[in-house]
Backbone as numpy.savetxt, mean C-alpha at the origin, in Angstrom:
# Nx Ny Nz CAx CAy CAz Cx Cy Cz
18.38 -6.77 -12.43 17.55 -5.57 -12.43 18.42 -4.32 -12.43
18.05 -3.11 -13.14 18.58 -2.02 -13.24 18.81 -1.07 -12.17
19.06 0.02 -11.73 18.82 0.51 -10.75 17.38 0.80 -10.26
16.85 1.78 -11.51 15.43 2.33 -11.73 14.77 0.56 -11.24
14.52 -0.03 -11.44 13.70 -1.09 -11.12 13.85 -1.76 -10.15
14.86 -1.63 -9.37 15.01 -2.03 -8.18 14.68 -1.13 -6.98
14.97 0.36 -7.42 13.78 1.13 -6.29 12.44 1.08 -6.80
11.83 0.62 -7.89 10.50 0.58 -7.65 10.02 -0.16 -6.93
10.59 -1.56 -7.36 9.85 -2.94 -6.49 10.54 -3.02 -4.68
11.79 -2.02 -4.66 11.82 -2.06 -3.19 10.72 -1.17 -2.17
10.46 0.35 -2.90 9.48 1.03 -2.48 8.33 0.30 -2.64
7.89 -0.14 -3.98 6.47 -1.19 -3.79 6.69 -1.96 -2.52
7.17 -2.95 -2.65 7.21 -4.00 -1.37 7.02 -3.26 -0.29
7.89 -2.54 0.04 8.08 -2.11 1.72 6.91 -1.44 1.94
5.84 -0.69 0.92 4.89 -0.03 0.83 3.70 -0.96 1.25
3.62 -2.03 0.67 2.84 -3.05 0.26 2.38 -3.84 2.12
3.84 -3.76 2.64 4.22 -4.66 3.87 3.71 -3.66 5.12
4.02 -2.39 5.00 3.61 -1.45 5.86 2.55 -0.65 5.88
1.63 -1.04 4.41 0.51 -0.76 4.67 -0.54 -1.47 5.31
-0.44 -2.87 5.07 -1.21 -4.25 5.38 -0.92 -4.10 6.43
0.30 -4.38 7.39 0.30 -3.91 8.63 -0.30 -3.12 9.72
0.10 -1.47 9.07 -1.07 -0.60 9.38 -2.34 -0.71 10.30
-3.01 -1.01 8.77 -4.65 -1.33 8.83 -4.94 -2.83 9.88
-4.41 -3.06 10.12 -4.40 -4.27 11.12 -5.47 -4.39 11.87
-5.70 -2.77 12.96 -6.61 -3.01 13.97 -7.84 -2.21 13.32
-8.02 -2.01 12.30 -9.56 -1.93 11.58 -10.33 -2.37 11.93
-10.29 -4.15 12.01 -11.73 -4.89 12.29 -10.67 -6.19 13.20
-11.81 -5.69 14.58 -11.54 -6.54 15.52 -11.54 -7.84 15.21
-10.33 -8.99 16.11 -10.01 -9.87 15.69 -10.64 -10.96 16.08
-12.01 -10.74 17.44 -12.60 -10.67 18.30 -13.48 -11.48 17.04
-14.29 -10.62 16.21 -15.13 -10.24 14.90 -14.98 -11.72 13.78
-13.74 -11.62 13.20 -13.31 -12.45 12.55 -12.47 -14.05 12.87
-11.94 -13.61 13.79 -10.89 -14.88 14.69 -9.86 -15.21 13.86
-8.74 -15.32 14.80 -7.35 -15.06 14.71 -6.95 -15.46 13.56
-6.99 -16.12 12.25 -6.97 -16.61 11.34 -6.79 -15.34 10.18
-7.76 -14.47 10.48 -7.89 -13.42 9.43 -6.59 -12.95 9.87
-6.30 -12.30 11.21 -4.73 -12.31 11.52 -3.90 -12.53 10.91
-3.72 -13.87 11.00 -2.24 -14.92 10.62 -2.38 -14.03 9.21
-3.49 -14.34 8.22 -3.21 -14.24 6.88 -3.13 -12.89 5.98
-3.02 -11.95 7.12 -2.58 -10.68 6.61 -0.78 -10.62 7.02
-0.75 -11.02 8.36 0.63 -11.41 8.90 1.33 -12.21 8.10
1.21 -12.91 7.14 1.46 -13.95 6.16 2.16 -13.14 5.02
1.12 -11.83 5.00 1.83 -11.59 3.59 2.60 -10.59 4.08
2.61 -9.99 4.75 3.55 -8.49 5.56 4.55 -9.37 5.41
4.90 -10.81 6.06 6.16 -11.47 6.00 6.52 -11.85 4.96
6.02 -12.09 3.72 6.34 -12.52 2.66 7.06 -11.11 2.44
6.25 -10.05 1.44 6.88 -8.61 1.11 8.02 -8.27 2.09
8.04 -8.38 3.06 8.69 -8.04 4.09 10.47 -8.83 3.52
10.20 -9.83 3.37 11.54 -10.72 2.57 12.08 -10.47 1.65
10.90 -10.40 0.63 10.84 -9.53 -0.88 11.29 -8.27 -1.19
11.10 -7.52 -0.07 11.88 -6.13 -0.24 13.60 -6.24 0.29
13.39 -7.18 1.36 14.87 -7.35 2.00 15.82 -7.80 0.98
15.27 -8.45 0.11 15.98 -9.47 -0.76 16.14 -8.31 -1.89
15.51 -7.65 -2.48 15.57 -6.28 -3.50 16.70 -5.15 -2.88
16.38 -5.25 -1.37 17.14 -3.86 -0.89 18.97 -4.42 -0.71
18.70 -5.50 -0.22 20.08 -6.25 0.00 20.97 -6.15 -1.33
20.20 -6.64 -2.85 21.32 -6.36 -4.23 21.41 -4.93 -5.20
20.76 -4.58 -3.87 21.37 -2.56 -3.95 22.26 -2.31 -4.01
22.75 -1.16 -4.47 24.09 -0.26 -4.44 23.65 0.82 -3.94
24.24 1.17 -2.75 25.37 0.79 -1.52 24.37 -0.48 -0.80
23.19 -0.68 -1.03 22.99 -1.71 -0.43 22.23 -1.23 1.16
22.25 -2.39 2.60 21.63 -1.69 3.46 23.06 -1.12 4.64
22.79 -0.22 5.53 23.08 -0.23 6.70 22.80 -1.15 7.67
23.71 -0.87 8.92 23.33 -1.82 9.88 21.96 -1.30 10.54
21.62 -0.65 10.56 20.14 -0.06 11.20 18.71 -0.07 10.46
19.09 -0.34 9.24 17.97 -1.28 8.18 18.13 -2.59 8.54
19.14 -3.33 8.56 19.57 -4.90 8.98 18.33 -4.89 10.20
19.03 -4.17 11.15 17.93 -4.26 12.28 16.91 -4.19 12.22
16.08 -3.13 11.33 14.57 -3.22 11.43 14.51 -3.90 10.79
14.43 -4.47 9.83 14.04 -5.80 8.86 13.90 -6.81 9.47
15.38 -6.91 10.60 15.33 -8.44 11.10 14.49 -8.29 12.40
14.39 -7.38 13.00 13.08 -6.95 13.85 11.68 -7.31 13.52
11.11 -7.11 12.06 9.94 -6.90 11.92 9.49 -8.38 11.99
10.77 -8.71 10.82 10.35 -10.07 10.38 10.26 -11.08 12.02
10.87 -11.44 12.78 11.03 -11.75 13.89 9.83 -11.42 14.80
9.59 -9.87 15.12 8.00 -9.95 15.71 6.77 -10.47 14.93
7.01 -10.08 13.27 5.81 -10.53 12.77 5.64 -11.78 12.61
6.79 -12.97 12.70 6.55 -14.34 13.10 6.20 -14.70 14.44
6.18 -13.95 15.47 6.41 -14.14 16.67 4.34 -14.01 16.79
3.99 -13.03 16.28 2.38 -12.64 16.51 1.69 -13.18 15.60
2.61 -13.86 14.37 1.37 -15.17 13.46 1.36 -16.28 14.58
2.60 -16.61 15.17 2.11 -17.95 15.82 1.19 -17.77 17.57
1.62 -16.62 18.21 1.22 -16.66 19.43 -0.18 -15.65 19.34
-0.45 -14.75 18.47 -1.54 -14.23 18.59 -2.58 -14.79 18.22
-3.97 -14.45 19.49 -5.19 -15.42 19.87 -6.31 -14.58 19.15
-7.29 -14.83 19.32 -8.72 -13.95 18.57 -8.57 -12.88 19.49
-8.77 -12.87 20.66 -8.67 -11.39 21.51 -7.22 -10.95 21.74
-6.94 -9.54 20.96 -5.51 -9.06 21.07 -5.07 -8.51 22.61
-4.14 -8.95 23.21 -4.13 -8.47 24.48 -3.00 -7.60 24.49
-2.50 -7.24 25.49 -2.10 -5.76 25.86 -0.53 -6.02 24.75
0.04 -7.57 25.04 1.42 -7.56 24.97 1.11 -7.37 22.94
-0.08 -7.64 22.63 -0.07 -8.23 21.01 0.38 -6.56 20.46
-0.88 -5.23 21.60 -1.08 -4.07 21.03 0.07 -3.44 20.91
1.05 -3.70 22.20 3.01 -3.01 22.15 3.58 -3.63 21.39
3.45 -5.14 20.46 4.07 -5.29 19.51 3.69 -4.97 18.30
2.53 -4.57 18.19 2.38 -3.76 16.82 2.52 -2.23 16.92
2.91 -1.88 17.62 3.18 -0.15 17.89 4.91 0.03 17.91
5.36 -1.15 18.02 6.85 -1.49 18.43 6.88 -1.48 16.57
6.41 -2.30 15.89 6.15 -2.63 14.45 6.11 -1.42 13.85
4.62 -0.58 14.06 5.01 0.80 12.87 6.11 1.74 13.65
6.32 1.82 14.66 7.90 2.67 14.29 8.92 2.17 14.16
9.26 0.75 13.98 10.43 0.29 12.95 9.84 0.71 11.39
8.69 0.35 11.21 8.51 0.79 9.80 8.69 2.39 9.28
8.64 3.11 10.49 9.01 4.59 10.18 10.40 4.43 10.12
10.91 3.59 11.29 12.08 4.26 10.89 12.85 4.00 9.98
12.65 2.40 9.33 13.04 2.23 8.00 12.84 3.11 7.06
11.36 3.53 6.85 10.83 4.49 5.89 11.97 5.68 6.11
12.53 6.36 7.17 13.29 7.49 7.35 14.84 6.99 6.78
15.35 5.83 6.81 16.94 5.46 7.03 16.34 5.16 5.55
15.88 4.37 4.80 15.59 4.12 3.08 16.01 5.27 2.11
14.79 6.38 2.71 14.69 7.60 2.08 15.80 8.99 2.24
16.30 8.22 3.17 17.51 9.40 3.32 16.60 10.78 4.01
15.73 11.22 4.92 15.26 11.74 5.32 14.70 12.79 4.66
14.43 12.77 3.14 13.63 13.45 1.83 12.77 13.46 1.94
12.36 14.59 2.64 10.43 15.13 2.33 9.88 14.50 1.72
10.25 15.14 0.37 9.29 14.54 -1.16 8.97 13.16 -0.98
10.06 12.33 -0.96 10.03 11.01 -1.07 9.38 10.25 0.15
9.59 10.83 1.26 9.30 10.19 2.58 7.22 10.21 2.56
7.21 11.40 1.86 5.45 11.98 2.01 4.86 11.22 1.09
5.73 10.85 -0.29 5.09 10.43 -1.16 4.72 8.76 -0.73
6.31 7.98 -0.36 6.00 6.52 -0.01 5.20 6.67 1.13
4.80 7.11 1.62 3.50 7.58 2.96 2.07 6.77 2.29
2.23 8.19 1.82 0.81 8.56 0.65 0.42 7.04 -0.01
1.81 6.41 -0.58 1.25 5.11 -1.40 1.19 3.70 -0.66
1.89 3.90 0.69 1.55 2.78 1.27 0.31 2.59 1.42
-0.45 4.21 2.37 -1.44 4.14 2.79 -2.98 3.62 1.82
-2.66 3.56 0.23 -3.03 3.07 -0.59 -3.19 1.71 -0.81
-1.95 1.54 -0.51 -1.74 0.35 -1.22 -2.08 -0.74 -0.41
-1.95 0.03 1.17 -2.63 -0.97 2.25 -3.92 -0.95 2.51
-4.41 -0.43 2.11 -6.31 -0.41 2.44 -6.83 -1.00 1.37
-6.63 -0.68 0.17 -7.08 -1.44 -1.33 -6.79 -3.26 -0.47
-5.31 -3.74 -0.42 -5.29 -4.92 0.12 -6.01 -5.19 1.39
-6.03 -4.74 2.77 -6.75 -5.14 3.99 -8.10 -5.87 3.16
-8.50 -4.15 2.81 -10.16 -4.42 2.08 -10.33 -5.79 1.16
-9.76 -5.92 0.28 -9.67 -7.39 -0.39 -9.59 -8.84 0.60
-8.72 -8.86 1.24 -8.52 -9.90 1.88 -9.74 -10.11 3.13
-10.15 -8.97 3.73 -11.26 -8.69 4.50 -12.23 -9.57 3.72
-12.84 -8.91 2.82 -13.87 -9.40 1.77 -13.60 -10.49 1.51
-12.56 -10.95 1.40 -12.05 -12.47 1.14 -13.00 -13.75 2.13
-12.34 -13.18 3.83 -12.55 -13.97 4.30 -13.63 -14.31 4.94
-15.09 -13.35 4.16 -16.69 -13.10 4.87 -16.76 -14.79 4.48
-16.02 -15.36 3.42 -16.10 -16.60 2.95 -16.25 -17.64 3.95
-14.74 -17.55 4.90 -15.14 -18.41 6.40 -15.73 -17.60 7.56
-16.02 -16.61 7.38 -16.94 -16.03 8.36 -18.14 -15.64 7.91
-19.23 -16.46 7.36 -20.20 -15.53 6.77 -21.37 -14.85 7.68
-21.23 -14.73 8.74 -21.87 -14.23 9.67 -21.12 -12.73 10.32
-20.21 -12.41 9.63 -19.20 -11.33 10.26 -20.29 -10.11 9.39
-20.40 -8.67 10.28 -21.25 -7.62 9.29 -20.60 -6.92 8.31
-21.59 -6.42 7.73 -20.40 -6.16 6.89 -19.81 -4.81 7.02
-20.02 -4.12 7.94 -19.48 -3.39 8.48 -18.32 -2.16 8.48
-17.13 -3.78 9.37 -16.04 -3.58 8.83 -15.32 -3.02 7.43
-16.26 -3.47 6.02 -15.75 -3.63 5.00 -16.35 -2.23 4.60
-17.53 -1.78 4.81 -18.06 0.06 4.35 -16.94 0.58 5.08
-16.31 0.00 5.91 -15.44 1.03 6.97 -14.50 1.46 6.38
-13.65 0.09 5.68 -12.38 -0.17 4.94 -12.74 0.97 3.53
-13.89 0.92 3.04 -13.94 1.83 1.92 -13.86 3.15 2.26
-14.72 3.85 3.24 -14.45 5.08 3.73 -13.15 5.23 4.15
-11.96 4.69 4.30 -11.04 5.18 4.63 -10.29 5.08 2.91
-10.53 4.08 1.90 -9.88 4.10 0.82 -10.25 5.48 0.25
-11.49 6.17 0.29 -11.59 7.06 -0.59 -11.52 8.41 -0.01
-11.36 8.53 1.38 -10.51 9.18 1.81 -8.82 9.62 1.48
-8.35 8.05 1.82 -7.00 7.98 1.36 -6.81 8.51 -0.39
-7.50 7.84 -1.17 -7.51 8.30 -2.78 -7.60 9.68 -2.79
-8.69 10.54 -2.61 -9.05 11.59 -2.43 -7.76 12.57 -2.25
-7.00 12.65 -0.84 -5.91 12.84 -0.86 -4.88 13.02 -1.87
-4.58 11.81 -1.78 -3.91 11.53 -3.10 -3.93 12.18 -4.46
-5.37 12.16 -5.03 -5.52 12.90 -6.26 -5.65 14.38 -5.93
-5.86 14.85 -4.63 -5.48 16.20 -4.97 -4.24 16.76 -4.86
-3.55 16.06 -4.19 -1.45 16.17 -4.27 -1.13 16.26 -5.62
-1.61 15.09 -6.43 -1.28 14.76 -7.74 -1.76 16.25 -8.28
-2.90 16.63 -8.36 -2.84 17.80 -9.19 -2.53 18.43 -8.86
-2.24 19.21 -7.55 -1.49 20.15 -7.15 0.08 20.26 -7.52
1.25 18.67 -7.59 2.10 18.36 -8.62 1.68 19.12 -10.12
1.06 18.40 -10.49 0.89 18.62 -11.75 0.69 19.64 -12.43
-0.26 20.93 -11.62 -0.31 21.68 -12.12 0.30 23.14 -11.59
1.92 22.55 -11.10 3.02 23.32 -10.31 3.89 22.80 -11.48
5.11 22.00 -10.54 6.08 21.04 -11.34 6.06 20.25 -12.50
4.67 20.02 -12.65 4.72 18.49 -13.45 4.31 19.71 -14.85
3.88 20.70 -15.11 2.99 21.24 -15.87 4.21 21.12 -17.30
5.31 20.87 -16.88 6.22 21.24 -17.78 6.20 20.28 -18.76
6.03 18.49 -17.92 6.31 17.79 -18.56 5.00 17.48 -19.42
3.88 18.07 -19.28 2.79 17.70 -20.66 3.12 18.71 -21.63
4.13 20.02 -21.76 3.93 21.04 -22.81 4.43 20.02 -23.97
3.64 20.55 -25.05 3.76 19.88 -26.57 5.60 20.12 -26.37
6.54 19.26 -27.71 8.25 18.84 -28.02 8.42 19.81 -26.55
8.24 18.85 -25.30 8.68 19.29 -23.88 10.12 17.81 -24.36
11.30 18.51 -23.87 12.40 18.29 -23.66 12.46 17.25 -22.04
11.25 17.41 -21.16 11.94 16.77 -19.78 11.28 15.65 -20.03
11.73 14.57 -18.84 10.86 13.16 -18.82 11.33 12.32 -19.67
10.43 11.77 -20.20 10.61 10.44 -21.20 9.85 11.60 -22.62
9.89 12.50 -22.64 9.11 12.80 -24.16 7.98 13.26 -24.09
7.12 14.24 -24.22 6.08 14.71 -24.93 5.04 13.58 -24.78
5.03 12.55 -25.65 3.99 11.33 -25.71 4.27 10.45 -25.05
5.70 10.22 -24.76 5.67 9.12 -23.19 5.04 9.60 -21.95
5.07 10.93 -21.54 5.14 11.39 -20.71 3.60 11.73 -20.60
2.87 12.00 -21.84 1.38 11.94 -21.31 0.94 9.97 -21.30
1.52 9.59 -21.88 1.26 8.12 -21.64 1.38 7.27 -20.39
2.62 7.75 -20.10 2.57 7.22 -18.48 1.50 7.98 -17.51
1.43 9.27 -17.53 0.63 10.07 -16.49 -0.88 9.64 -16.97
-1.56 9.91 -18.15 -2.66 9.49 -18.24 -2.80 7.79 -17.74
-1.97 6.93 -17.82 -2.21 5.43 -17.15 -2.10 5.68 -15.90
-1.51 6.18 -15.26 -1.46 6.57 -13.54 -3.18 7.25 -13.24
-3.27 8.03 -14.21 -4.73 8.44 -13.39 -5.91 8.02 -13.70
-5.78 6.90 -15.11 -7.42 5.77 -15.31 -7.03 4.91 -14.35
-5.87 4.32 -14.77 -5.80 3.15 -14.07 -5.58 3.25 -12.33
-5.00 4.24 -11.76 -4.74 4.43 -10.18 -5.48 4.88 -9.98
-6.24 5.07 -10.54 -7.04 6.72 -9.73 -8.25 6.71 -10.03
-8.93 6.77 -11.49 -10.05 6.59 -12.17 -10.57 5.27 -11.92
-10.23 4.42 -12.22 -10.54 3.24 -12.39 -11.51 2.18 -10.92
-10.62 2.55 -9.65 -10.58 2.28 -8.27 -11.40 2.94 -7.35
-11.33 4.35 -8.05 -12.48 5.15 -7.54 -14.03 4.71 -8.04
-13.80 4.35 -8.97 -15.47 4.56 -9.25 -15.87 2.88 -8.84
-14.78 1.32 -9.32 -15.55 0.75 -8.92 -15.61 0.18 -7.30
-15.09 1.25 -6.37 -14.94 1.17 -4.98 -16.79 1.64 -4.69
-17.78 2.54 -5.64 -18.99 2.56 -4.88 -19.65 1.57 -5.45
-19.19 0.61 -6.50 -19.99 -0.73 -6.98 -19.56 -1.21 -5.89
-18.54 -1.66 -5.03 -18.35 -2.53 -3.88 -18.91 -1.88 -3.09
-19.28 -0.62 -2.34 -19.82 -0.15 -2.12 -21.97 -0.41 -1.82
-22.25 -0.21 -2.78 -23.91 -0.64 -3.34 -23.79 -2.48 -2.63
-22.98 -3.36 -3.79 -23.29 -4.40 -3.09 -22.87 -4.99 -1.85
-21.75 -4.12 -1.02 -21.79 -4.71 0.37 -23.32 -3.80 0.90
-23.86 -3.11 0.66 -25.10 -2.68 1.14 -26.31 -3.34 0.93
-26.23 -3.94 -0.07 -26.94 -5.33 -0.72 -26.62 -6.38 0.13
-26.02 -6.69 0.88 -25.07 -8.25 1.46 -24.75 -9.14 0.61
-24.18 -8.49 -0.58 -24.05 -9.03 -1.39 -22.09 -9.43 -1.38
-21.48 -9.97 -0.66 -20.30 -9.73 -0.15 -19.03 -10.23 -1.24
-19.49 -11.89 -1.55 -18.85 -12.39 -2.15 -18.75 -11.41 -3.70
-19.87 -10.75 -4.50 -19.79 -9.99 -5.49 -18.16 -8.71 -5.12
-19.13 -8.58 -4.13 -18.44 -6.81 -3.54 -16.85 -7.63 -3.29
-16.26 -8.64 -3.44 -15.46 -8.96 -2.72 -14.27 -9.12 -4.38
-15.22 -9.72 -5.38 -14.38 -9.73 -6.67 -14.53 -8.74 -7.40
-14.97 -7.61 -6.95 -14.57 -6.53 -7.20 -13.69 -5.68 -6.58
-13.27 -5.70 -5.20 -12.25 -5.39 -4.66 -10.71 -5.73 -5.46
-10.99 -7.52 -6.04 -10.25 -8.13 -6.42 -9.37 -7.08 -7.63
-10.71 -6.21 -8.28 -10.25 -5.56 -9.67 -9.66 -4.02 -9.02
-10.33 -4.07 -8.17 -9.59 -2.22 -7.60 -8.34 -2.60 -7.14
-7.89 -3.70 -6.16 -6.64 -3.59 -5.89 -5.55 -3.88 -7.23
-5.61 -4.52 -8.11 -4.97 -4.67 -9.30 -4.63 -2.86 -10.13
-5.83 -2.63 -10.30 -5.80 -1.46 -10.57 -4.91 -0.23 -9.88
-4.87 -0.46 -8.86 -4.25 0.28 -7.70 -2.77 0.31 -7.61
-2.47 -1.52 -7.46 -1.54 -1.78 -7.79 -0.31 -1.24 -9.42
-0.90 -1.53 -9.84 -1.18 -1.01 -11.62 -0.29 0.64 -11.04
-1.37 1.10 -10.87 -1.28 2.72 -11.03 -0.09 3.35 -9.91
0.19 2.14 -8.91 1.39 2.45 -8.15 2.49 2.13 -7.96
2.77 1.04 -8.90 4.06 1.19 -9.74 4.34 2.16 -10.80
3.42 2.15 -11.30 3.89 3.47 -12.62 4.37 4.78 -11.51
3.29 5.11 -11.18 3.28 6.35 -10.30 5.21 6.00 -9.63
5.34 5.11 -8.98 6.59 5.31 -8.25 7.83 5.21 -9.28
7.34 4.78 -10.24 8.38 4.76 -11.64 8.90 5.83 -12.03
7.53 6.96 -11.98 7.45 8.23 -12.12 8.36 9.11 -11.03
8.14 8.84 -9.88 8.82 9.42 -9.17 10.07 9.25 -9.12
10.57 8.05 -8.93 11.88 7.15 -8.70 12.48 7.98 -10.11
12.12 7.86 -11.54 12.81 8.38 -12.80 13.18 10.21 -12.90
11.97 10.51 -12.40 11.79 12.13 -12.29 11.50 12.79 -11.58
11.04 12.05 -10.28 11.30 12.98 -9.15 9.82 13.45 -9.12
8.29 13.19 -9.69 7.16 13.75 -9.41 6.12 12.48 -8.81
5.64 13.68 -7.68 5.23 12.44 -6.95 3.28 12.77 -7.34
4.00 11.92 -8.23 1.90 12.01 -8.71 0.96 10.43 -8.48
C-alpha cells in the first residue's frame, strides 16, 4: 500500500473501532443481554487489529505511547467480551471510560495534535459509529424480538443529528477553502472533473443517500416493522461507509475536510 492508502484505511479503522465503542451505552444491556455486547466488542477488536496492523507498516510507523494504547484497548476490550454480564456494573462502566480516553489519546498522538484533522476524524468516527451500532442493533431484534424498538428511533436521532453536523462543516469547507477546487481548468486537487467527481460522490453517496433512507428506517421501525428497517440500515451503513473513505481520501490527499 502507498502512503495515501494507508492513512485512509488507518483513519477508517481506528474511526470505525472508536465509534462502535462509543455508542456502547445507548441501549441498555439489561434490554438486549450481554450477547449484543460481546458482538459489538467483537468487532472494535477486530478493527482495533486492523488498524494496528496498517499503523505498524507506516513510515515512521508507531511510538511507544500508541504501542500502549492499542495494547491497552485490545486487552480491556478482551477482558469485557469475556467477563461482562447483562447488567453493567460499576467496574464494566470505569473500563469503558478508561477505553474512550485511550481512544482520545490515540486520536491526539496519531494526529499529531492538528485541529483540522483531530475535528475531522471526530466528526467521522462519530458517523461511522452510529450508522454501525444502529445496524447491528437492528440486527439483533432477530434474537431479541421482544426488545422495543425504541432503542433503534434513538440510534437514528442521534445519526441525523450527527449527519446534520457534518453536512453543514462540509459546506461551510466548501464554500470557504474548497470553493477553489470546483472553479472550471482549477489547477488544485486532482483536476477540475476529478475533483467535482470525487466531491459530488461524497455528498450522494455519504450524505444524500443515508439521509433520506435513514426516515424509510425510520417509518418502518414505527411500523414494527424491524427486520425491513433493519436491511435498510444494512444500505445506509454501506453508503456511509462509501462516502467516508472518499471523504478521508479527500482529506488525507488535500487537506479538506468535507
Amino acid at each position: 500500500m502507498n502512503s495515501v492508502t494507508q492513512v485512509v484505511f488507518q483513519a477508517f479503522l481506528l474511526a470505525f473501532a472508536f465509534g462502535t465503542q462509543m455508542y456502547a451505552p445507548v441501549v441498555n444491556t439489561r434490554l438486549t443481554g450481554v450477547g449484543f455486547y460481546k458482538l459489538g466488542t467483537a468487532i472494535v477488536l477486530s478493527s482495533l487489529v486492523f488498524a494496528l496492523g496498517v499503523s505498524y507498516s507506516m513510515s515512521p510507523g508507531l511510538n511507544q505511547l500508541q504501542w500502549i494504547c492499542y495494547g491497552a484497548l485490545i486487552v480491556l476490550n478482551a477482558v469485557t467480551f469475556v467477563f461482562h454480564q447483562d447488567h453493567k456494573n460499576l467496574l464494566m462502566w470505569i473500563i469503558y471510560g478508561i477505553q474512550i480516553v485511550l481512544f482520545l489519546t490515540l486520536t491526539f498522538l496519531t494526529y499529531g495534535q492538528n485541529p483540522l484533522w483531530i475535528n475531522f476524524f471526530l466528526s467521522s468516527m462519530a458517523l461511522l459509529g452510529i450508522s454501525n451500532f444502529a445496524m447491528i442493533l437492528g440486527h439483533y431484534y432477530l434474537v431479541v424480538p421482544k426488545l422495543s424498538e425504541e432503542p433503534l428511533i434513538y440510534c437514528l436521532f442521534i445519526f441525523w443529528i450527527v449527519i446534520f453536523l457534518k453536512m453543514a462543516s462540509s459546506l461551510s469547507v466548501l464554500s470557504s477553502i474548497g470553493a477553489g477546487y470546483l472553479e472550471e481548468n482549477t489547477v488544485l486537487g486532482d483536476g477540475y472533473m476529478y475533483n467535482w467527481l470525487f466531491i459530488s460522490m461524497r455528498w450522494l453517496w455519504g450524505y444524500a443517500a443515508p439521509f433520506i433512507l435513514s426516515f424509510f428506517t425510520f417509518r418502518l421501525c414505527k411500523l414494527r416493522s424491524i427486520q425491513s428497517a433493519t436491511g435498510v440500515l444494512y444500505i445506509v451503513e454501506f453508503f456511509v461507509i462509501v462516502g467516508e473513505l472518499i471523504s478521508v481520501y479527500i482529506m488525507t490527499k488535500h487537506g479538506l475536510p468535507i
